[in-house]
N, CA, C and O atoms as a printed pandas DataFrame, in Angstrom:
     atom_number atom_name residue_name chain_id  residue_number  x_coord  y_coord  z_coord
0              1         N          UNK        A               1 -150.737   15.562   59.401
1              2        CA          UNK        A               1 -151.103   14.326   60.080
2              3         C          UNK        A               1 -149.798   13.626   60.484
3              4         O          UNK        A               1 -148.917   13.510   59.632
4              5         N          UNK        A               2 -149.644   13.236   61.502
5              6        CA          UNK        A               2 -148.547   12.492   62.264
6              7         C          UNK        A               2 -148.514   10.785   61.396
7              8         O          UNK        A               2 -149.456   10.161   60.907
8              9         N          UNK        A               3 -147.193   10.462   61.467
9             10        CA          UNK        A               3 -147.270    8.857   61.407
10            11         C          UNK        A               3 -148.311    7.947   62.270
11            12         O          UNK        A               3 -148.712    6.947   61.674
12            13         N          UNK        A               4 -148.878    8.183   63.787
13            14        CA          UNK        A               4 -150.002    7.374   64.068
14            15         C          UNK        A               4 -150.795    7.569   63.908
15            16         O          UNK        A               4 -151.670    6.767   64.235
16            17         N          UNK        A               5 -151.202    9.050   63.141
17            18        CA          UNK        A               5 -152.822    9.347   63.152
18            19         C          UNK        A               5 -152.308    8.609   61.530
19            20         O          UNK        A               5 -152.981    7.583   61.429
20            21         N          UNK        A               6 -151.512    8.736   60.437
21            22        CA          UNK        A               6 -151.599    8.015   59.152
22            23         C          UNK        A               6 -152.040    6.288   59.246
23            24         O          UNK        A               6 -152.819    5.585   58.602
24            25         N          UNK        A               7 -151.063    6.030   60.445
25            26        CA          UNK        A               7 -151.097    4.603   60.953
26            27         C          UNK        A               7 -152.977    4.042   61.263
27            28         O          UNK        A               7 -153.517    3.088   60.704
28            29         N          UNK        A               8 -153.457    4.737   62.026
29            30        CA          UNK        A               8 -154.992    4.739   62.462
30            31         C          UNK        A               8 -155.407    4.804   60.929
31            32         O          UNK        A               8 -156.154    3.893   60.573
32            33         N          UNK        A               9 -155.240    5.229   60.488
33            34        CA          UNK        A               9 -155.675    6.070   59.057
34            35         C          UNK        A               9 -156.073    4.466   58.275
35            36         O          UNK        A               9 -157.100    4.020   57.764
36            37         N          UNK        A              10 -154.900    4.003   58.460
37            38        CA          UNK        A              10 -154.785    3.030   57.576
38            39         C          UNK        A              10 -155.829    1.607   57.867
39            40         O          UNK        A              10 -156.563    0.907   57.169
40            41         N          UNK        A              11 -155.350    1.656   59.543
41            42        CA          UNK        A              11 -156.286    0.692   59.826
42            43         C          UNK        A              11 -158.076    1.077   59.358
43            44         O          UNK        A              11 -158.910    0.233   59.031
44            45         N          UNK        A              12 -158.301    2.627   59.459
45            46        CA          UNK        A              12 -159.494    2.801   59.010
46            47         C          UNK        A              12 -160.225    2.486   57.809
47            48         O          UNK        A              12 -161.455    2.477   57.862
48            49         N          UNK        A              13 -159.625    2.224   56.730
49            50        CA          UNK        A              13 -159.451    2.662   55.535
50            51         C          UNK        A              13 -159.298    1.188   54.993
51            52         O          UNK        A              13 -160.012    0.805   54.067
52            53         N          UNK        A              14 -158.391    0.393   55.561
53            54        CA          UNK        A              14 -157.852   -0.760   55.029
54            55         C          UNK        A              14 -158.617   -2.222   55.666
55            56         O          UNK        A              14 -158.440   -3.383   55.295
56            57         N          UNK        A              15 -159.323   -1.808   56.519
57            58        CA          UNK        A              15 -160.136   -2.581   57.740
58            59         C          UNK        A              15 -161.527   -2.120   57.429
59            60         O          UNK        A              15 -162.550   -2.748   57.704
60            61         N          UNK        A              16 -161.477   -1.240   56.973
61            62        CA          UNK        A              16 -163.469   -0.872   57.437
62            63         C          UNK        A              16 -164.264   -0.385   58.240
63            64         O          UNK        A              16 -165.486   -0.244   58.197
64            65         N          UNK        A              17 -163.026    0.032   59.459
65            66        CA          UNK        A              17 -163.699    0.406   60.447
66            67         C          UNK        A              17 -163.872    1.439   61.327
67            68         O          UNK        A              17 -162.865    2.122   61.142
68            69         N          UNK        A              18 -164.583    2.019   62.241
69            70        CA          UNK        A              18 -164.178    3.024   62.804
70            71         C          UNK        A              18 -163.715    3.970   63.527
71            72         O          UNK        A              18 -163.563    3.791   64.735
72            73         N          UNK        A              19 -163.408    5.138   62.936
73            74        CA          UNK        A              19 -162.408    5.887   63.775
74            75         C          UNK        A              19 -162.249    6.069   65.388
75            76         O          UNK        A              19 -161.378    6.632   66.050
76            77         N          UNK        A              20 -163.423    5.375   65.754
77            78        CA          UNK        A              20 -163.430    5.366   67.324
78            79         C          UNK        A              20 -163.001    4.085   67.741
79            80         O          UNK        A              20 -162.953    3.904   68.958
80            81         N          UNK        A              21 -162.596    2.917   66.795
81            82        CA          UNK        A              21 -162.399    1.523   67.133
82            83         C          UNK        A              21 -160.962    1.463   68.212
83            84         O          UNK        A              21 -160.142    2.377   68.313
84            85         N          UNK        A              22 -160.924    0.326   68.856
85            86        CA          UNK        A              22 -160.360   -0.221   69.741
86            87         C          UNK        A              22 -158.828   -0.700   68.936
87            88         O          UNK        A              22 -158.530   -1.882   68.768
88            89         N          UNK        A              23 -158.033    0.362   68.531
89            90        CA          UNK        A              23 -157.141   -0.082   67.726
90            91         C          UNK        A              23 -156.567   -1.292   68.056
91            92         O          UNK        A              23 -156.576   -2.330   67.393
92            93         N          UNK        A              24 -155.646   -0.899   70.039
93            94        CA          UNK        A              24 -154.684   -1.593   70.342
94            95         C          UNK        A              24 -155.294   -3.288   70.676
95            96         O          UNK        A              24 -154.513   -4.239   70.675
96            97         N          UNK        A              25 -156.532   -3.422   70.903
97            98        CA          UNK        A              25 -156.957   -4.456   70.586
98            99         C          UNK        A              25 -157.207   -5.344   69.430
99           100         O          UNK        A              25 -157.694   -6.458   69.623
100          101         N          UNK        A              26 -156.957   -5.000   68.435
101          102        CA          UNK        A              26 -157.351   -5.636   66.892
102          103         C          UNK        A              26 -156.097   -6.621   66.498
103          104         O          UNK        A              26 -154.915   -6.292   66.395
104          105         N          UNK        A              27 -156.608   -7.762   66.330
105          106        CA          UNK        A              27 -155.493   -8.751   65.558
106          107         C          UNK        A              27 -156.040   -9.840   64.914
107          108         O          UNK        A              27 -157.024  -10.459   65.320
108          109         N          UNK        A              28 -155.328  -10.112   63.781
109          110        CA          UNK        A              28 -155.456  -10.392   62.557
110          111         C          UNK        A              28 -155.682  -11.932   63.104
111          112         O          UNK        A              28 -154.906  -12.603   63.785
112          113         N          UNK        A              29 -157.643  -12.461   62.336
113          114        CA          UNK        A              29 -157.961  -13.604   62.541
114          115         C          UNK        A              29 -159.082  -13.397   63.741
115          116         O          UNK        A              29 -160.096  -14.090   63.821
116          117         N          UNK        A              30 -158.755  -12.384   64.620
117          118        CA          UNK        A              30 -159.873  -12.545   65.887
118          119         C          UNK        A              30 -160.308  -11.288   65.552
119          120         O          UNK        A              30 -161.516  -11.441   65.374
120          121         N          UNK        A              31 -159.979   -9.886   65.320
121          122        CA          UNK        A              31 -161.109   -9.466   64.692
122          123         C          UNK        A              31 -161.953   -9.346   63.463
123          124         O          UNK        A              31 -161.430   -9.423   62.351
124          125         N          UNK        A              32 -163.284   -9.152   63.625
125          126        CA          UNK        A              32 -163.973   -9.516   62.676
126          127         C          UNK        A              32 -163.374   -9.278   61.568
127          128         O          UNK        A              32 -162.774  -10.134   60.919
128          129         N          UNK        A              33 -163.490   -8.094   61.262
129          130        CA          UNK        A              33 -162.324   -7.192   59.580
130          131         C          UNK        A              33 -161.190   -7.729   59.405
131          132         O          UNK        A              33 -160.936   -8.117   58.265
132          133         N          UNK        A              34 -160.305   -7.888   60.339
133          134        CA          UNK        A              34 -159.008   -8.240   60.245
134          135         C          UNK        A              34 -158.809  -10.071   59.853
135          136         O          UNK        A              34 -158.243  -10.956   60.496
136          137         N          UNK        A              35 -159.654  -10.114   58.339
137          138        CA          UNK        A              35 -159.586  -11.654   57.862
138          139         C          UNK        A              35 -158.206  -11.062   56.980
139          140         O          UNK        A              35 -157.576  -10.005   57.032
140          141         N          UNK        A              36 -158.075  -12.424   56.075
141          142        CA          UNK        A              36 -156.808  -12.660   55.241
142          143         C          UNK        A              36 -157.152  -11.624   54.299
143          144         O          UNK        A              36 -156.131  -10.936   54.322
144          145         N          UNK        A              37 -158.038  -11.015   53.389
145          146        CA          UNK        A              37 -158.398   -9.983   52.472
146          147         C          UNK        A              37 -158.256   -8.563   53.391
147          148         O          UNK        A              37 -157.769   -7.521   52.951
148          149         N          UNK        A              38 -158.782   -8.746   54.753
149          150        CA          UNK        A              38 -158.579   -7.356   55.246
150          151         C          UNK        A              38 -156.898   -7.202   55.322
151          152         O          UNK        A              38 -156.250   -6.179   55.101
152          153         N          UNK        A              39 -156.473   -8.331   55.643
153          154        CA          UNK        A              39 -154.984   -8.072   55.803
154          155         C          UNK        A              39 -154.570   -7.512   54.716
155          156         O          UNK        A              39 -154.062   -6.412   54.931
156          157         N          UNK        A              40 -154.590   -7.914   53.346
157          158        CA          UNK        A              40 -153.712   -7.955   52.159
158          159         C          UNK        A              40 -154.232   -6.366   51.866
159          160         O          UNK        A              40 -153.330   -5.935   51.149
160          161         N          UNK        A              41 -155.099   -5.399   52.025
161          162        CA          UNK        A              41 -155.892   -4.565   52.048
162          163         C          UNK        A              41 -155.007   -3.540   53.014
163          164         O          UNK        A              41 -154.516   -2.423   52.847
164          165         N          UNK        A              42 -155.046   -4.294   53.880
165          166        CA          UNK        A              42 -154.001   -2.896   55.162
166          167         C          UNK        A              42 -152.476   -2.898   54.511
167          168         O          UNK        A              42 -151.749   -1.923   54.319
168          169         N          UNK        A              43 -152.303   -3.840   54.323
169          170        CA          UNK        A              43 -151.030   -3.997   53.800
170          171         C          UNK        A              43 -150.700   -3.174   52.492
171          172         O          UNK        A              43 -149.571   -2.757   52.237
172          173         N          UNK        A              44 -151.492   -3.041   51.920
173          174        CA          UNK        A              44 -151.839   -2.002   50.472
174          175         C          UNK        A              44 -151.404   -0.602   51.199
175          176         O          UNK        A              44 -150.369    0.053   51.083
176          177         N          UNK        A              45 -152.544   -0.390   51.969
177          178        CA          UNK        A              45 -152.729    0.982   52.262
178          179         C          UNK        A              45 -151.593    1.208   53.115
179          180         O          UNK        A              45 -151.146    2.316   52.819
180          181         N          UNK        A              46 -150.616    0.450   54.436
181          182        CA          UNK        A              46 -149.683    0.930   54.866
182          183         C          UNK        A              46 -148.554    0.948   54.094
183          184         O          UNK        A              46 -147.609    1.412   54.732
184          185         N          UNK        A              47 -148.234    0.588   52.826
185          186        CA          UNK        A              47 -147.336    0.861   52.501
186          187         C          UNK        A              47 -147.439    1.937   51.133
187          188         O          UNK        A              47 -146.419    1.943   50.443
188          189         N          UNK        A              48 -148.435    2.739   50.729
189          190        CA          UNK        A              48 -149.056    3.737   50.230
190          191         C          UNK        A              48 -148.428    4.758   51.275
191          192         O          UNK        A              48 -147.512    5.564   51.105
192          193         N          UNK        A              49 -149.209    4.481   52.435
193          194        CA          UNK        A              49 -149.516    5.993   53.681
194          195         C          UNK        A              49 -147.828    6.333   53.875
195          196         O          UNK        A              49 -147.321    7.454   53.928
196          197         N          UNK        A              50 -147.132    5.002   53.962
197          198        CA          UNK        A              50 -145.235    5.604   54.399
198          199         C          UNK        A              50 -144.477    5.276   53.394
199          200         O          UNK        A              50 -143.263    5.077   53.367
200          201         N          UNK        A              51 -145.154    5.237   52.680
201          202        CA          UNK        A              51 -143.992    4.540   51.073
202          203         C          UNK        A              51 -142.839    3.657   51.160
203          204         O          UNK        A              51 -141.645    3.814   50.904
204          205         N          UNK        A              52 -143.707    2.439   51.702
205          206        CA          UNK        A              52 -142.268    1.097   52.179
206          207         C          UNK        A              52 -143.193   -0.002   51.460
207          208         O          UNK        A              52 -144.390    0.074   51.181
208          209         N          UNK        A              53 -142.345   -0.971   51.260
209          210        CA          UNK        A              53 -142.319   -2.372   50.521
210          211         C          UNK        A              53 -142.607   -3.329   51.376
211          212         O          UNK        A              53 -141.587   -3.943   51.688
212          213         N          UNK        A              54 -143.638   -3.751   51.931
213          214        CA          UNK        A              54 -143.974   -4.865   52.995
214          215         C          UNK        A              54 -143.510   -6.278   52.409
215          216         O          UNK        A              54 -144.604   -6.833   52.313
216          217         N          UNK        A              55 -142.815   -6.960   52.077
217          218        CA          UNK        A              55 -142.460   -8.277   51.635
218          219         C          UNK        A              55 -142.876   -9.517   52.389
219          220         O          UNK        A              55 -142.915   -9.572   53.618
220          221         N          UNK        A              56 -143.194  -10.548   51.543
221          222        CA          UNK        A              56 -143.382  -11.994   52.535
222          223         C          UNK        A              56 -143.338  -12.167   54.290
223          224         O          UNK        A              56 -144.110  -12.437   55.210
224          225         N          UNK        A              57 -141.747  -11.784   54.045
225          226        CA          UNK        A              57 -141.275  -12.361   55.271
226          227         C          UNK        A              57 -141.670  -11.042   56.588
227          228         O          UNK        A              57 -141.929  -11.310   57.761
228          229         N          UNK        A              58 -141.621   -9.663   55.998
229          230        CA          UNK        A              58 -142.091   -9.161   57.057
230          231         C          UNK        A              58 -143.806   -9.507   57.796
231          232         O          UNK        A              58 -144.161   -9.575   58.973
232          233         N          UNK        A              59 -144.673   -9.689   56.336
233          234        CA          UNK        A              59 -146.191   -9.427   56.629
234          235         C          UNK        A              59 -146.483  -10.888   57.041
235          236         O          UNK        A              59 -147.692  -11.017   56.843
236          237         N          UNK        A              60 -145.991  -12.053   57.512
237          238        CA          UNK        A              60 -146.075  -12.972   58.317
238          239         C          UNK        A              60 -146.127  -12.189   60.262
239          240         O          UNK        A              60 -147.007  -12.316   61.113
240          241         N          UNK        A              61 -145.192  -11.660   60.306
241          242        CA          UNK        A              61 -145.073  -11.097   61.665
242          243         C          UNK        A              61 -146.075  -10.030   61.883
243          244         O          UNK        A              61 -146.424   -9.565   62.968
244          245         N          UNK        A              62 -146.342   -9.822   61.119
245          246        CA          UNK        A              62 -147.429   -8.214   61.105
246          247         C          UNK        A              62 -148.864   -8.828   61.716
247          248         O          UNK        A              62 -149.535   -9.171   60.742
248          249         N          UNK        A              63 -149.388   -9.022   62.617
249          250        CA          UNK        A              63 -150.608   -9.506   63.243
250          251         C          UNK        A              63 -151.444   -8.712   64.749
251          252         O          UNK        A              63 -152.431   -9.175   65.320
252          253         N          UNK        A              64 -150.767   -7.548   65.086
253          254        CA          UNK        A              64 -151.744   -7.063   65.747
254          255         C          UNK        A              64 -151.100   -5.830   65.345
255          256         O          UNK        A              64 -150.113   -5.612   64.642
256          257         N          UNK        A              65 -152.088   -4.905   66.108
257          258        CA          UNK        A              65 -151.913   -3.353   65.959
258          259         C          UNK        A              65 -150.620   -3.185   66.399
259          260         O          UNK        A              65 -150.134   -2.210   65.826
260          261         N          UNK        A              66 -149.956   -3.630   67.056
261          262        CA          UNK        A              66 -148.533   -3.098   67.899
262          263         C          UNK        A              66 -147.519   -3.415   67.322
263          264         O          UNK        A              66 -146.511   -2.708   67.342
264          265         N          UNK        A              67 -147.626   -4.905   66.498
265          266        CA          UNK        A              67 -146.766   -5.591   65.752
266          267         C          UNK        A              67 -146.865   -4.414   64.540
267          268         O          UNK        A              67 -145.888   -3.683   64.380
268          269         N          UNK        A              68 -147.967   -4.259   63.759
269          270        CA          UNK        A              68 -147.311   -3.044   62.562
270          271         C          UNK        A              68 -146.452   -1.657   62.710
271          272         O          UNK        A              68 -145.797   -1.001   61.900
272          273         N          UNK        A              69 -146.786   -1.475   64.311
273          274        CA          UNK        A              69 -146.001   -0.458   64.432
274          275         C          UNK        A              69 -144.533   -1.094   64.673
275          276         O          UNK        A              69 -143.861   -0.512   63.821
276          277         N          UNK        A              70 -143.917   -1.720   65.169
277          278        CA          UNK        A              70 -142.953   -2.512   65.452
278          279         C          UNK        A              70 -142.284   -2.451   64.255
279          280         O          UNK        A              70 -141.193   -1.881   64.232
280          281         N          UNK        A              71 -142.844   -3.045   63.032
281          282        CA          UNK        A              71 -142.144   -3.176   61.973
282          283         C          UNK        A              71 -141.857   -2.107   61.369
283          284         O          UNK        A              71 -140.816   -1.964   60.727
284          285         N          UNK        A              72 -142.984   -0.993   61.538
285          286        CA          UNK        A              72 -142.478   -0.160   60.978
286          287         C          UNK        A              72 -141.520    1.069   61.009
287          288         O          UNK        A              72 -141.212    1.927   60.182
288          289         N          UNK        A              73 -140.998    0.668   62.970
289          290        CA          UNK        A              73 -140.461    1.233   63.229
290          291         C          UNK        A              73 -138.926    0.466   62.416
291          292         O          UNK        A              73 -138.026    1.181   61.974
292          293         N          UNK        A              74 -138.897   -0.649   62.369
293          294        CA          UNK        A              74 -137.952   -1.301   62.163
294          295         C          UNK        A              74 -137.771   -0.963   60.519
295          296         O          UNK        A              74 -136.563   -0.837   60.322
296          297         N          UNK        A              75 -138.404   -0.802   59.471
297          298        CA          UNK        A              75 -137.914    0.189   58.554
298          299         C          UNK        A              75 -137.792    1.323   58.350
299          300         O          UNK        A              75 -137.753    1.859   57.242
300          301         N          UNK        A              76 -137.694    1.987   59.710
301          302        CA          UNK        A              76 -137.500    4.154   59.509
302          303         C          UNK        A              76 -138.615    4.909   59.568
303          304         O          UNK        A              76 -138.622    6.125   59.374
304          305         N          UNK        A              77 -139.758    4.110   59.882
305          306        CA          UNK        A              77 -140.586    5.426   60.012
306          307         C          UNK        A              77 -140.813    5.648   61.994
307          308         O          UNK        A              77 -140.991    4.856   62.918
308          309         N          UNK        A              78 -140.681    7.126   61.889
309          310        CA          UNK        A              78 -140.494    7.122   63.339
310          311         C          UNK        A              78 -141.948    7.993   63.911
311          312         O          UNK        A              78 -142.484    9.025   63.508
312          313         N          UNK        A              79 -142.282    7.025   65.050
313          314        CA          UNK        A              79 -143.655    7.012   65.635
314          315         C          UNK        A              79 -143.422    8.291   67.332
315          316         O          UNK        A              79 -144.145    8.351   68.326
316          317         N          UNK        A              80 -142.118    9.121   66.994
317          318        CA          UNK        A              80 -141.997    9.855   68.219
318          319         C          UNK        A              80 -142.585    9.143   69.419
319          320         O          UNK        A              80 -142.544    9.670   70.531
């Protein structure tokens, strides 16, 4: 499995929802799943799926699908 299919993975898994969902559309507060518990929940599972330490100050910025990839490009995991 690639880093975005893990990435999808996570949103699946950590969100509730499904694998056919509208990833690049999803952000935290306007979609339904994506409340403050779904957050703390993805946040679990993405840093399980790439084995990184999400801290305070990053998971403030973390709010749509594009933004987690962003960050996570910004700690080493590479999304080819």
């Amino acid at each position: 499995m690639n880093n975005i299919e893990l990435y999808k993975t996570a949103f699946i898994n950590g969100l509730d929802v499904e694998p056919d969902a509208s990833f690049e559309e999803m952000k935290l507060g306007v979609t339904k799943e994506w409340d403050s518990i779904g957050h703390m929940t993805l946040i679990a599972e993405l840093e399980d799926a790439f084995d990184v330490d999400l801290d305070s100050d990053v998971i403030t910025d973390f709010n749509t699908y594009q933004s987690g990839i962003d960050l996570l490009k910004r700690l080493g995991v590479d999304f080819g």
